[in-house]
N, CA, C and O atoms as a DFTB+ gen file, in Angstrom:
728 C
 N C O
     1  1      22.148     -26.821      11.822
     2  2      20.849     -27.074      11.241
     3  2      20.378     -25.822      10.508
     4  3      20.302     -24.710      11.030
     5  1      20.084     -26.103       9.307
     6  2      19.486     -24.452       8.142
     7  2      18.025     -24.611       8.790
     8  3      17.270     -25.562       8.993
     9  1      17.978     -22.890       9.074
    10  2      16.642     -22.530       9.795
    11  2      15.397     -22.712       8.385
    12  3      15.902     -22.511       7.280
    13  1      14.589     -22.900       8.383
    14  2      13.466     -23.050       7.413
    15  2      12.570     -21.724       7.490
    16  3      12.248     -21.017       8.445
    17  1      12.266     -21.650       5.991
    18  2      11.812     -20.399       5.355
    19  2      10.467     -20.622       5.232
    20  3      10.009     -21.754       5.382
    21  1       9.487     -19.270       4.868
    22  2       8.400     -19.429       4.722
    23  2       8.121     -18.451       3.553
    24  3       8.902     -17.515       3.382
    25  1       6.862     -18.643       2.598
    26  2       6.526     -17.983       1.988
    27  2       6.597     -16.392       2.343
    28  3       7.128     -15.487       1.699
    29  1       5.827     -16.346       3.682
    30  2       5.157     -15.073       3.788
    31  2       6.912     -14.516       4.388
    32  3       7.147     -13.515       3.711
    33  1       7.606     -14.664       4.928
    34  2       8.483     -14.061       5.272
    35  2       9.488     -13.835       3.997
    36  3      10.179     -12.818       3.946
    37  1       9.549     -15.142       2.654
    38  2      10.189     -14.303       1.474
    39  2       9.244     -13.119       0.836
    40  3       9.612     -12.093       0.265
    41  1       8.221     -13.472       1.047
    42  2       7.076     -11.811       0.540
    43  2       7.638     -10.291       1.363
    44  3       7.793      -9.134       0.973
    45  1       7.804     -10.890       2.482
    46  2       7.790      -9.646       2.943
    47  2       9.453      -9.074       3.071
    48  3       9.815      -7.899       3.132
    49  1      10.126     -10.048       3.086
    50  2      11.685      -9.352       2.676
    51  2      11.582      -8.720       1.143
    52  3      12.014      -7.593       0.900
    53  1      10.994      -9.525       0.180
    54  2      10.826      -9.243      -1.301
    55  2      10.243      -7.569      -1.554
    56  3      10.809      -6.654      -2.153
    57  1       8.568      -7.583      -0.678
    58  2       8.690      -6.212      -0.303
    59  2       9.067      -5.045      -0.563
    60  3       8.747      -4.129      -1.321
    61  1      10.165      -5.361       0.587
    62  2      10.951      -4.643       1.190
    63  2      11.738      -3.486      -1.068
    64  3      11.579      -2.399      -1.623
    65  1      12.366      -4.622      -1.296
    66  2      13.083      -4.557      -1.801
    67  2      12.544      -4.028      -3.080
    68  3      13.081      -3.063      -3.622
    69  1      11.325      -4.722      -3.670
    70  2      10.473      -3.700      -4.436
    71  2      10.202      -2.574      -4.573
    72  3      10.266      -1.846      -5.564
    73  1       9.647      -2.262      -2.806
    74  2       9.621      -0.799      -2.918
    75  2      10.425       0.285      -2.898
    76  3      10.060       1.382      -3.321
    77  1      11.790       0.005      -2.312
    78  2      13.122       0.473      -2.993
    79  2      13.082       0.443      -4.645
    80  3      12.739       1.420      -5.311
    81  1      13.357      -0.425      -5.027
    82  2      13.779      -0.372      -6.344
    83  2      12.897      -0.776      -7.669
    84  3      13.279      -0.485      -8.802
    85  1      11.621      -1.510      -7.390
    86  2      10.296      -1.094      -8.809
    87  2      11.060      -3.159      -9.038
    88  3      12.090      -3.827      -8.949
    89  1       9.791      -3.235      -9.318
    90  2       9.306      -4.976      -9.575
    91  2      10.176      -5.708     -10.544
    92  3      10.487      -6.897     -10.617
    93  1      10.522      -4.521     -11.368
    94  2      11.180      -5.431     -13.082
    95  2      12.538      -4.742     -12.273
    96  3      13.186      -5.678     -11.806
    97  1      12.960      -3.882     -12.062
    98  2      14.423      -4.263     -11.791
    99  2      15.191      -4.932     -10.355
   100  3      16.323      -4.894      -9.873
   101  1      13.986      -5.502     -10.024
   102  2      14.560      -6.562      -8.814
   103  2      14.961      -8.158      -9.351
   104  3      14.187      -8.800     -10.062
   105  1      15.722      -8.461      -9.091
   106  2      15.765      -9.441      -9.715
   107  2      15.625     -10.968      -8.414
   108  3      15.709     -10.807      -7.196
   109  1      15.439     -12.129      -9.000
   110  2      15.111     -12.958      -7.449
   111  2      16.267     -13.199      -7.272
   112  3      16.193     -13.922      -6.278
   113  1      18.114     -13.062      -7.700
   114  2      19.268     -13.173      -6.421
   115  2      18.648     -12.360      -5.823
   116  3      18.041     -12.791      -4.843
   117  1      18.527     -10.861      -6.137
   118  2      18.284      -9.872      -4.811
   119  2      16.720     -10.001      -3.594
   120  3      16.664      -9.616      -2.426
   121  1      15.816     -10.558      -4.286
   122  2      14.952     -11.255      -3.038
   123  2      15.535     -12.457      -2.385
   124  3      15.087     -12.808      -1.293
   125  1      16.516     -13.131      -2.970
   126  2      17.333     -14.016      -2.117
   127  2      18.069     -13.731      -0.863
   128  3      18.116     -14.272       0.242
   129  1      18.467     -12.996      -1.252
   130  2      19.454     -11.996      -0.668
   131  2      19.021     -11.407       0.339
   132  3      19.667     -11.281       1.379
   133  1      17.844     -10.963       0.143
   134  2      17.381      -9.675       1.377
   135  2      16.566     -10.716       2.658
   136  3      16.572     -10.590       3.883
   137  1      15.897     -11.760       1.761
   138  2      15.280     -12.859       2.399
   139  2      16.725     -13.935       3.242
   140  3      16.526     -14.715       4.173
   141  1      17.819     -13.718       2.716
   142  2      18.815     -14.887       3.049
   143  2      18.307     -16.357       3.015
   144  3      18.389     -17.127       3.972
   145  1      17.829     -16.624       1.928
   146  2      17.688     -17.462       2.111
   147  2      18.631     -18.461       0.654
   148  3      18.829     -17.669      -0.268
   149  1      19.102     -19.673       0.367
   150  2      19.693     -20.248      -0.363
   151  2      19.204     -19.969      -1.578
   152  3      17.992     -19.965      -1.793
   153  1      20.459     -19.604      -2.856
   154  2      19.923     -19.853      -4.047
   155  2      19.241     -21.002      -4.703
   156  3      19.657     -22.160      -4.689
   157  1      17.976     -20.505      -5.374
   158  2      16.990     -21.938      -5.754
   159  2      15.912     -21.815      -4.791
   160  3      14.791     -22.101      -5.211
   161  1      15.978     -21.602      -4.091
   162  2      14.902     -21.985      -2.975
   163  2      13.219     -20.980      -3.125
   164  3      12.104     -21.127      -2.624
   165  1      13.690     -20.206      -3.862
   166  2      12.336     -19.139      -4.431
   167  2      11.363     -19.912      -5.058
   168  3      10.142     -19.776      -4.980
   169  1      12.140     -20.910      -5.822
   170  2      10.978     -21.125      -6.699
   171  2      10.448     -22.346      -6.272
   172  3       9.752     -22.985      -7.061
   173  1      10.723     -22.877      -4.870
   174  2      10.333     -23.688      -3.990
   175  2       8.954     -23.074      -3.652
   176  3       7.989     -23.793      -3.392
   177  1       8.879     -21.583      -3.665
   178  2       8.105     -21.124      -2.583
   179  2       7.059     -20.400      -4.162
   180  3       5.837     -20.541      -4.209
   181  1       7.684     -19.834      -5.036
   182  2       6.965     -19.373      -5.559
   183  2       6.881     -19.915      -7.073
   184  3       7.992     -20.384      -7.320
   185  1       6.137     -20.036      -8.059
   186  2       6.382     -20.747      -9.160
   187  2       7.206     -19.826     -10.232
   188  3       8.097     -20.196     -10.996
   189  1       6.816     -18.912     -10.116
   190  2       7.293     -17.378     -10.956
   191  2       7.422     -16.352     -10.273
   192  3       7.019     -16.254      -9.114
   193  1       7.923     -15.580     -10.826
   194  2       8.176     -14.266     -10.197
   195  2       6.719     -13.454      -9.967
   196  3       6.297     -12.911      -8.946
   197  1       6.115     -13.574     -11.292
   198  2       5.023     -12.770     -11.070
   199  2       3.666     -13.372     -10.121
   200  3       2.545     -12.872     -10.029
   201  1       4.300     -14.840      -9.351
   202  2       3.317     -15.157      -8.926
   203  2       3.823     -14.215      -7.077
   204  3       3.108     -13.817      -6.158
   205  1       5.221     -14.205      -7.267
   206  2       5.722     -13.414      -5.943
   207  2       5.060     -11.884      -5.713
   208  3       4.587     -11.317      -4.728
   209  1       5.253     -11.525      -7.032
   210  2       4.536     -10.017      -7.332
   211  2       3.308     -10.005      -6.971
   212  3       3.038      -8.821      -6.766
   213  1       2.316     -10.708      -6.755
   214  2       1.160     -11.239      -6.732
   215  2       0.901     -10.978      -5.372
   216  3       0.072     -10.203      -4.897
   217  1       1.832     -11.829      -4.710
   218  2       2.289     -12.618      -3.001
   219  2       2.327     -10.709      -2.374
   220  3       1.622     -10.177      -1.516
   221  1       3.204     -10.242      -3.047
   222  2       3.891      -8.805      -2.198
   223  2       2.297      -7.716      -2.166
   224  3       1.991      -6.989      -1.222
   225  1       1.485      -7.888      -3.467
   226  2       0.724      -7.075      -3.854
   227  2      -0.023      -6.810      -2.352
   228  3      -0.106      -5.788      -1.671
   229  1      -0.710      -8.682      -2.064
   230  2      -1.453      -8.991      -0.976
   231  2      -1.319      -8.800       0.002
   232  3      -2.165      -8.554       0.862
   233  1       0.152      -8.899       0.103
   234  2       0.647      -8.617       1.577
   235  2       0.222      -7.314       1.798
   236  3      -0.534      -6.950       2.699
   237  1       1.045      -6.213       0.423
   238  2       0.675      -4.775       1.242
   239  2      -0.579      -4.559       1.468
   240  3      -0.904      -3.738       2.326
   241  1      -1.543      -5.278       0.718
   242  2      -3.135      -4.393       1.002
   243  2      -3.285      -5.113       1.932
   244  3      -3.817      -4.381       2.767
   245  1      -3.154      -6.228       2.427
   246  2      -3.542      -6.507       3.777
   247  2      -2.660      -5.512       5.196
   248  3      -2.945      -4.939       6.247
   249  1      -2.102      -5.655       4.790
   250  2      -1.456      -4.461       5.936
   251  2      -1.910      -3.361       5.836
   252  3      -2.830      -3.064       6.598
   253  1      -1.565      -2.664       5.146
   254  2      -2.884      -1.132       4.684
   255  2      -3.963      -1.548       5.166
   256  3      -4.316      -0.955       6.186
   257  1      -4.802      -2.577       4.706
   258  2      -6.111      -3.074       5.278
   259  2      -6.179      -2.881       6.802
   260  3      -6.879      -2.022       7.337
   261  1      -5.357      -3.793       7.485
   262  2      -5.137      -3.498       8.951
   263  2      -4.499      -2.103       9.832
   264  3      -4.871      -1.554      10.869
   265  1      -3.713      -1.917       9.171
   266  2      -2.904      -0.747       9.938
   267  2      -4.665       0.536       9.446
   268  3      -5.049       1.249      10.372
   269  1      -5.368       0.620       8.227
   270  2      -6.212       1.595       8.499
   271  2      -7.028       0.931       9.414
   272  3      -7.145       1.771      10.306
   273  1      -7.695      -0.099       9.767
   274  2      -8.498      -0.779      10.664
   275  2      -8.432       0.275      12.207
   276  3      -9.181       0.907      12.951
   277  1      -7.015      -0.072      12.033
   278  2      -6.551       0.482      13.344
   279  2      -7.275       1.906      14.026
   280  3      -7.697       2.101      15.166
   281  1      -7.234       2.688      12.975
   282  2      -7.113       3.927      12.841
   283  2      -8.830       4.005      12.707
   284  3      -9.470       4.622      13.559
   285  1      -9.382       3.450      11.773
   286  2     -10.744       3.535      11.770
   287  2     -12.106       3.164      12.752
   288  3     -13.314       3.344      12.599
   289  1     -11.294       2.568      13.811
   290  2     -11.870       1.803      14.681
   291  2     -11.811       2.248      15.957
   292  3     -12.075       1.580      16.957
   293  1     -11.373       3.674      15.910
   294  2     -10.490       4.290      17.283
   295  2     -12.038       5.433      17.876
   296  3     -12.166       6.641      17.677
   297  1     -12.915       4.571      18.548
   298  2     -14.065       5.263      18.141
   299  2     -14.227       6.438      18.635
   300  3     -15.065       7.201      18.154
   301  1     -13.156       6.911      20.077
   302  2     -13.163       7.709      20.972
   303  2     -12.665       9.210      19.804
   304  3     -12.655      10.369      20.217
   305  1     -12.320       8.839      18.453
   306  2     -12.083      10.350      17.536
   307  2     -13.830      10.120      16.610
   308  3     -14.636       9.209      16.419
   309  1     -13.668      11.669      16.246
   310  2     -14.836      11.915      15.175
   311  2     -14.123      11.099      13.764
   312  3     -12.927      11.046      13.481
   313  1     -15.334      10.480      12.981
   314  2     -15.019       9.533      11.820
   315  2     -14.025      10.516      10.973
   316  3     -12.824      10.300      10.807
   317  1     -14.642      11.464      10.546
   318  2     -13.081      12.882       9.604
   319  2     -11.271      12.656      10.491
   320  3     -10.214      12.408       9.911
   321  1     -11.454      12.821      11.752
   322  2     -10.326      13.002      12.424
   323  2      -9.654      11.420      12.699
   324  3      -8.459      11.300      12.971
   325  1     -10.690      10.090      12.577
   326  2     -10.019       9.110      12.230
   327  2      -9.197       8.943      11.027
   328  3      -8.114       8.361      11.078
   329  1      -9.723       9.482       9.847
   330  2      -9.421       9.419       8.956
   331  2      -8.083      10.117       8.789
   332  3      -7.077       9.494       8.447
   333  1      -8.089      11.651       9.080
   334  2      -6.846      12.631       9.008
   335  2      -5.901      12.046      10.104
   336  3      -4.844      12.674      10.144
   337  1      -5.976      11.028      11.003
   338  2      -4.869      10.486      11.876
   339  2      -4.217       9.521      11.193
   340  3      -2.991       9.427      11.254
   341  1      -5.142       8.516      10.304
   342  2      -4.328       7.751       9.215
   343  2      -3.625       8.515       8.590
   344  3      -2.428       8.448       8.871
   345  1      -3.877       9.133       7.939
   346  2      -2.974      10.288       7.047
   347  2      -1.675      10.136       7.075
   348  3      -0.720       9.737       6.409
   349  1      -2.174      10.898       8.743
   350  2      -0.482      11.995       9.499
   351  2       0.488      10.312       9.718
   352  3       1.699      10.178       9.544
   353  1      -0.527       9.187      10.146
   354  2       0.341       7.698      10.439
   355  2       1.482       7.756       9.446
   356  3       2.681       7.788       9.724
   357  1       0.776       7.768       7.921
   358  2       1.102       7.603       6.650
   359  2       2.625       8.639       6.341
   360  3       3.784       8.247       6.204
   361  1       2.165       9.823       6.309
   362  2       3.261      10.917       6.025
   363  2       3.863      10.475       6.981
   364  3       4.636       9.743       6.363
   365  1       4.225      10.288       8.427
   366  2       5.294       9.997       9.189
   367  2       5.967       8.700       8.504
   368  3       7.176       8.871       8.341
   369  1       5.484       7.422       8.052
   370  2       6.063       6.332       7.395
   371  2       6.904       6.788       6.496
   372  3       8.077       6.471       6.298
   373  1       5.995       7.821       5.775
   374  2       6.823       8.149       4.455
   375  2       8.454       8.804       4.557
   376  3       9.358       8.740       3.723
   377  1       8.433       9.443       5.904
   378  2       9.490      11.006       6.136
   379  2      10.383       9.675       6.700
   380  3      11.556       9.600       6.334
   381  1       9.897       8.753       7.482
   382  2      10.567       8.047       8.015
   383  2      11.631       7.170       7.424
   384  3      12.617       6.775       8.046
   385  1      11.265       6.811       5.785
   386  2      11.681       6.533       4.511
   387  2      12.461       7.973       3.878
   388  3      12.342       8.034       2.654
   389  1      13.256       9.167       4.510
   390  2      13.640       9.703       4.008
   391  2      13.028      10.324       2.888
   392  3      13.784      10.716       2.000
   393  1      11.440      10.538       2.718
   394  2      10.986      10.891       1.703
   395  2      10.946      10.179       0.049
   396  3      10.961      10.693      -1.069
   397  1      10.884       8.657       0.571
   398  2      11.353       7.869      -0.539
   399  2      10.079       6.861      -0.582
   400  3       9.054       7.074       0.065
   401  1      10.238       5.948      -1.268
   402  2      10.134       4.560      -1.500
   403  2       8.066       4.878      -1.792
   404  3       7.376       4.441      -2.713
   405  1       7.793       5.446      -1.033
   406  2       5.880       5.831      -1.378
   407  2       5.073       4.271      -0.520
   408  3       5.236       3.557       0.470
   409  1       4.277       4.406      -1.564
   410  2       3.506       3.175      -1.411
   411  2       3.713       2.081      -2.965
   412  3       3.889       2.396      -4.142
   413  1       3.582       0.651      -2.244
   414  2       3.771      -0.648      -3.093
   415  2       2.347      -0.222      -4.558
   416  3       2.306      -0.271      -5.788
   417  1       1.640       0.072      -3.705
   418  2       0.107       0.084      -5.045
   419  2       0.297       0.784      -6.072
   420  3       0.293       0.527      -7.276
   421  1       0.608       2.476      -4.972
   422  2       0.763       2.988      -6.250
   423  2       2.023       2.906      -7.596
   424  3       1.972       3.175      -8.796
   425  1       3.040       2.429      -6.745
   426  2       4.731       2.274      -7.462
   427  2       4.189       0.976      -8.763
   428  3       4.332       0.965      -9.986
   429  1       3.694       0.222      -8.032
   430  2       3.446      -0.598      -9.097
   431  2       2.342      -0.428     -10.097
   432  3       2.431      -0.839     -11.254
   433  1       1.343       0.166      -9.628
   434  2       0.218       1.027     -10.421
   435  2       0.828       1.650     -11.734
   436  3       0.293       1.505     -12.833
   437  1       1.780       2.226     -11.564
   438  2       2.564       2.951     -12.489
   439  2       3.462       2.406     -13.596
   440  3       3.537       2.635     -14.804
   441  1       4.457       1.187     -12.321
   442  2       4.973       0.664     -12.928
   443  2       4.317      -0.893     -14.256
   444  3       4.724      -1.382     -15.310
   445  1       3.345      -1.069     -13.472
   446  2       3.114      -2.700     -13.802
   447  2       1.686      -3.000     -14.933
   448  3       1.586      -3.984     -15.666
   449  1       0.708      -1.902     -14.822
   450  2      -0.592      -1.831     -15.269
   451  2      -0.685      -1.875     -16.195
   452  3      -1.787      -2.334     -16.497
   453  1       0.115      -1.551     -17.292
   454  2       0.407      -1.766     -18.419
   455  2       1.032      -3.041     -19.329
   456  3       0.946      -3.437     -20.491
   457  1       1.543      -3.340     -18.398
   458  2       2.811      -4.738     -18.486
   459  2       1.563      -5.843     -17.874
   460  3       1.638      -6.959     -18.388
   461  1       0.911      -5.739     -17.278
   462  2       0.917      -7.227     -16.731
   463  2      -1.116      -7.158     -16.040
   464  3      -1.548      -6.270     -15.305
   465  1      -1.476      -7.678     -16.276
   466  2      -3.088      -7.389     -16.142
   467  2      -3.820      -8.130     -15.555
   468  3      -5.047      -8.053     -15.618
   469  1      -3.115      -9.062     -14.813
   470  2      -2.724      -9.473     -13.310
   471  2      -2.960      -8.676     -12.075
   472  3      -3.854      -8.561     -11.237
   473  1      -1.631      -8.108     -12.344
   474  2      -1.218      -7.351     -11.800
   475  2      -2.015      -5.775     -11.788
   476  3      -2.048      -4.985     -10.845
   477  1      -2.527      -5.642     -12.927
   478  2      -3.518      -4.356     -12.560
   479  2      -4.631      -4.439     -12.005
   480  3      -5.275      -3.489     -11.561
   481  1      -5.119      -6.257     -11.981
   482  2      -6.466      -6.515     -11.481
   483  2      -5.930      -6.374      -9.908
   484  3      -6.472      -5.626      -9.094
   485  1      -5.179      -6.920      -9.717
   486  2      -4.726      -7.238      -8.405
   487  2      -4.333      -5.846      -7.188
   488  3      -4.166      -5.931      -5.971
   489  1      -4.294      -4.921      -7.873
   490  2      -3.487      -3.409      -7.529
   491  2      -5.306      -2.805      -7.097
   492  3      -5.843      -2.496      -6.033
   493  1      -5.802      -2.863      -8.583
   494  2      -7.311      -2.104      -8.766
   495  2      -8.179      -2.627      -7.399
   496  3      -8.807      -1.929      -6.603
   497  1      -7.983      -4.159      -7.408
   498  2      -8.867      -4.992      -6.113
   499  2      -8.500      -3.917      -4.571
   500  3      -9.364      -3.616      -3.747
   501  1      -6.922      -3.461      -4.491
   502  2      -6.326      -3.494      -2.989
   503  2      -7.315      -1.938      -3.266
   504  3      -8.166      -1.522      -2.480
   505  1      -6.961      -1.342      -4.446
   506  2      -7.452       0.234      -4.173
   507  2      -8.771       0.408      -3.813
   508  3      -9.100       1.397      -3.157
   509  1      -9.915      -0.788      -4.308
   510  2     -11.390      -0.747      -3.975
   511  2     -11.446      -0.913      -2.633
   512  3     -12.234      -0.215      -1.996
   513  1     -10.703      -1.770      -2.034
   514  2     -10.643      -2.351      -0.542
   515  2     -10.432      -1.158       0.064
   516  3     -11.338      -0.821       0.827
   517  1      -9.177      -0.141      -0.080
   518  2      -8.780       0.635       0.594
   519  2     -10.382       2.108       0.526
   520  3     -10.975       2.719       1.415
   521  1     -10.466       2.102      -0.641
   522  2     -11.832       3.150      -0.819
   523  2     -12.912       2.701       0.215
   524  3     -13.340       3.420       1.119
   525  1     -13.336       1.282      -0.066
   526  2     -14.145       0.665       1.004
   527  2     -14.207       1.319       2.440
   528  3     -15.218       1.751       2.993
   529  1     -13.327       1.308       2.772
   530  2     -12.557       0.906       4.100
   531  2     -13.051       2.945       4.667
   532  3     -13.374       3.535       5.698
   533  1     -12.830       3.248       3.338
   534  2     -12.840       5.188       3.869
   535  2     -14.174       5.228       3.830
   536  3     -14.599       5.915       4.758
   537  1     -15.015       4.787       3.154
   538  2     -16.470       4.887       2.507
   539  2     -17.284       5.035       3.784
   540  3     -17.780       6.064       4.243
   541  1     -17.322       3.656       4.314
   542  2     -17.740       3.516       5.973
   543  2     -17.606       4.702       6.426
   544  3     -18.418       5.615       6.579
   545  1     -16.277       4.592       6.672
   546  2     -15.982       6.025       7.959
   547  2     -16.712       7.558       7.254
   548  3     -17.103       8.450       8.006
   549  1     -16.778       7.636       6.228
   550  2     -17.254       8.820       5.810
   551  2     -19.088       8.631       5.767
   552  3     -19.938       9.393       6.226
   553  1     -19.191       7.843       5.326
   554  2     -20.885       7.491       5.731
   555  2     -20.873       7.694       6.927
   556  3     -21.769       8.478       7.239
   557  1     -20.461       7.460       7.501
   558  2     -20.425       7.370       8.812
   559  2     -20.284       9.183       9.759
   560  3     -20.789       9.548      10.820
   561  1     -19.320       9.977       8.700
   562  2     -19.384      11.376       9.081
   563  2     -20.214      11.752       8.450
   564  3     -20.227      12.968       8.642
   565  1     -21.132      11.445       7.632
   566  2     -22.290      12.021       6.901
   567  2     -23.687      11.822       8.057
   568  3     -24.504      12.686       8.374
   569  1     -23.641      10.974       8.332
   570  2     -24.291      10.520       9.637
   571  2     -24.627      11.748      10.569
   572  3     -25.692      12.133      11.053
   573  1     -23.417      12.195      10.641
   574  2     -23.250      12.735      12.033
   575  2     -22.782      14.584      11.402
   576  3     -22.068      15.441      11.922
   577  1     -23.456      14.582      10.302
   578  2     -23.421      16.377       9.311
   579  2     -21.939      16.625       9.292
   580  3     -21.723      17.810       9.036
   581  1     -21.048      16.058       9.439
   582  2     -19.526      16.557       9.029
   583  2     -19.420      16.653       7.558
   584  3     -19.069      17.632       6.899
   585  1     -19.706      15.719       7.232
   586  2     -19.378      16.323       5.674
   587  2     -21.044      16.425       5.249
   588  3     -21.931      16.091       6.035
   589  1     -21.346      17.025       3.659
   590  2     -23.056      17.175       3.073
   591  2     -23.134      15.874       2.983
   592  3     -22.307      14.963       3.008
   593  1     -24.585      15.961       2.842
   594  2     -25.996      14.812       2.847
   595  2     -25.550      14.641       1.100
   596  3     -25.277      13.596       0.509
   597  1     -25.580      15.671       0.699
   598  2     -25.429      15.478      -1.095
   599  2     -24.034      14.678      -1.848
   600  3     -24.096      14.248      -3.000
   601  1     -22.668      14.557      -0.900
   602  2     -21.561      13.874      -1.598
   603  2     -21.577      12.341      -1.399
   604  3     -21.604      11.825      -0.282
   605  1     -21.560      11.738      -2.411
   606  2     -21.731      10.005      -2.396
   607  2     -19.771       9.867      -1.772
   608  3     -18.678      10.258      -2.184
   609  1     -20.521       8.751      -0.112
   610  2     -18.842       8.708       0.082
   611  2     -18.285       7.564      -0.317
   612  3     -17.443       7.186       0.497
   613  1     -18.395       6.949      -1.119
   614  2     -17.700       6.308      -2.538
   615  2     -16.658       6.995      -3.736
   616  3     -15.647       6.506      -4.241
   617  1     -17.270       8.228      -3.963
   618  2     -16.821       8.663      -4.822
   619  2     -15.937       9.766      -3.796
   620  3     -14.909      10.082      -4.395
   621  1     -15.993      10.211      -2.907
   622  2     -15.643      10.695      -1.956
   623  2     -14.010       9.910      -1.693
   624  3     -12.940      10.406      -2.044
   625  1     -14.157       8.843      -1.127
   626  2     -13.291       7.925      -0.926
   627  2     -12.662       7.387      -1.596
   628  3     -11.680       6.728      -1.253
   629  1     -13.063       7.532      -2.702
   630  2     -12.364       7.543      -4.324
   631  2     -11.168       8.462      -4.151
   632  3     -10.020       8.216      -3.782
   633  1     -11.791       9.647      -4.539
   634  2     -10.792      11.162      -4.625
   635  2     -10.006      10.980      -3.559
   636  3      -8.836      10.756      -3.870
   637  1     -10.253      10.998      -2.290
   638  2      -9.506      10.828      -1.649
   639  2      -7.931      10.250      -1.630
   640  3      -6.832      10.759      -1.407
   641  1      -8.407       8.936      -1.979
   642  2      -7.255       8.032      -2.237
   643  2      -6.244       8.304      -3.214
   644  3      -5.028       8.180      -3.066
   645  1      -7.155       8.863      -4.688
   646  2      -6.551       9.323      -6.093
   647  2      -5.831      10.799      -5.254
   648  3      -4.735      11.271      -5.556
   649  1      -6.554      11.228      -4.397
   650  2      -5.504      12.959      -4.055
   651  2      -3.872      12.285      -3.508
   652  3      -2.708      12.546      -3.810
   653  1      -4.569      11.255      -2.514
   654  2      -3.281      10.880      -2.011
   655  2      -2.431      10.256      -2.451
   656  3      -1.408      10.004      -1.814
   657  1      -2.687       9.792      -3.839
   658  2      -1.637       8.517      -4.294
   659  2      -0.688       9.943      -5.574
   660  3       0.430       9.763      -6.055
   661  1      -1.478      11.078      -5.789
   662  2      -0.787      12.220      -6.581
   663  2       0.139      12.825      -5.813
   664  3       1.164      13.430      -6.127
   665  1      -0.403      12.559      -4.650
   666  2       0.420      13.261      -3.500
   667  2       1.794      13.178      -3.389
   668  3       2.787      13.898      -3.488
   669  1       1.391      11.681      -3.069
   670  2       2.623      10.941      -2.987
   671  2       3.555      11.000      -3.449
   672  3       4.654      11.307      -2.986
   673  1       3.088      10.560      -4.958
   674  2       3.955      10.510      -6.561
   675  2       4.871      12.256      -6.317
   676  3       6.086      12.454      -6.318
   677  1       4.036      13.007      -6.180
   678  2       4.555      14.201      -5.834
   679  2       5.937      14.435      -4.898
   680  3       7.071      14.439      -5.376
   681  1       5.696      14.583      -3.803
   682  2       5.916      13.698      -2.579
   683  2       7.656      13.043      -2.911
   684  3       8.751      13.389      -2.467
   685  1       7.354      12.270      -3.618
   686  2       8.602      11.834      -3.883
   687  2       9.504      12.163      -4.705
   688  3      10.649      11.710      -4.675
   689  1       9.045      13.044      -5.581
   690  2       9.343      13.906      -6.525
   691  2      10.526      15.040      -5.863
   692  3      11.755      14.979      -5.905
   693  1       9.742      15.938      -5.328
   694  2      10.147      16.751      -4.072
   695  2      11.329      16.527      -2.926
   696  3      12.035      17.257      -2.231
   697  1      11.155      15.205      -3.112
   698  2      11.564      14.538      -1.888
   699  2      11.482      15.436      -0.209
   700  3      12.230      15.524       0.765
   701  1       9.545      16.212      -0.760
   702  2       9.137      16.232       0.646
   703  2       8.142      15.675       1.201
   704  3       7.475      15.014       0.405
   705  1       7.647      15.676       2.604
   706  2       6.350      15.333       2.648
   707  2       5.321      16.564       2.810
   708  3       4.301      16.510       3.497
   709  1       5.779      17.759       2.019
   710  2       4.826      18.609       1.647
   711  2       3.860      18.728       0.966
   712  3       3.116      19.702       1.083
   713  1       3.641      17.694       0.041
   714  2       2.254      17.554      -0.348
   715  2       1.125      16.950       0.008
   716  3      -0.080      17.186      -0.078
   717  1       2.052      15.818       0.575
   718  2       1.411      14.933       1.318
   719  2       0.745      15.625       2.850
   720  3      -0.104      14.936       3.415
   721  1       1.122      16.910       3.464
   722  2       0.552      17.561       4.267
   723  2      -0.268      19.082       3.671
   724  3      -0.726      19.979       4.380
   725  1      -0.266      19.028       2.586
   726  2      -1.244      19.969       1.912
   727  2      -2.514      19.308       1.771
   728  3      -3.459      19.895       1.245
């Protein structure tokens, strides 16, 4: 009996495989492939490719979404030191990747924003979410005098994200996670 497939599990083999190797040179044999699942059967699940690209985008910001949850919600740390524990989560993922592969947002940020405007709406949405998500916690250390009364933590949580996604790009450059711990 052939085991039955699901969307979200070809997203997340697809993924996989993106962030190795960048959106336009994956081709769907090779999300077939990594997914095992029968040739043809993609477009069972997805209508186009770029609607898969779409599928992978969501997935990662929802995971980012959650995995920072995690971290942001840990109330027993000060809101700054929640934040710098995501971080260190992050750089360990990364080293753990041999100093490779980064993050899906920004790889495709780079790669796709230009090409496809979809796809940049869709990237721009995960990065507001992710700013969101810091904004809180830093209002939240403003609260409590860790950081000044005078820095909007929007724009705060902005930079932030923009330091870390240079980082990264860096980061992989290097192939260390020395910037990413600067």
């Amino acid at each position: 009996m052939r085991r039955k497939h699901d969307k979200g599990e070809i997203a997340k083999a697809g993924l996989e495989v993106v962030l190795s190797g960048g959106f336009d040179a994956t081709g769907v044999e090779t999300i077939l492939k990594q997914a095992n699942i029968p040739r043809g059967s993609f477009y069972n699940f997805f209508p186009s490719k770029e609607e898969f690209g779409v599928a992978i985008i969501d997935l990662f910001a929802e995971n980012l979404h959650q995995t920072i949850q995690l971290f942001l919600q840990d109330y027993s740390l000060p809101p700054l030191d929640r934040i710098k524990r995501c971080f260190e989560y992050f750089i360990t993922k990364f080293e753990s990747y041999d100093c490779s592969k980064g993050c899906l947002i920004g790889n495709l940020a780079l790669e796709m924003s230009d090409k496809n405007e979809r796809f940049r709406l869709r990237i721009e949405e995960a990065l507001q979410n992710w700013a969101k998500d810091f904004s809180v916690i830093l209002s939240e250390a403003q609260k409590e005098n860790a950081i000044p009364s005078h820095l909007d933590p929007e724009m705060v949580a902005e930079n932030l994200i923009s330091s870390w996604e240079g980082a990264l790009l860096r980061a992989k450059v290097k192939k260390s996670s020395e910037p990413l711990k600067n």
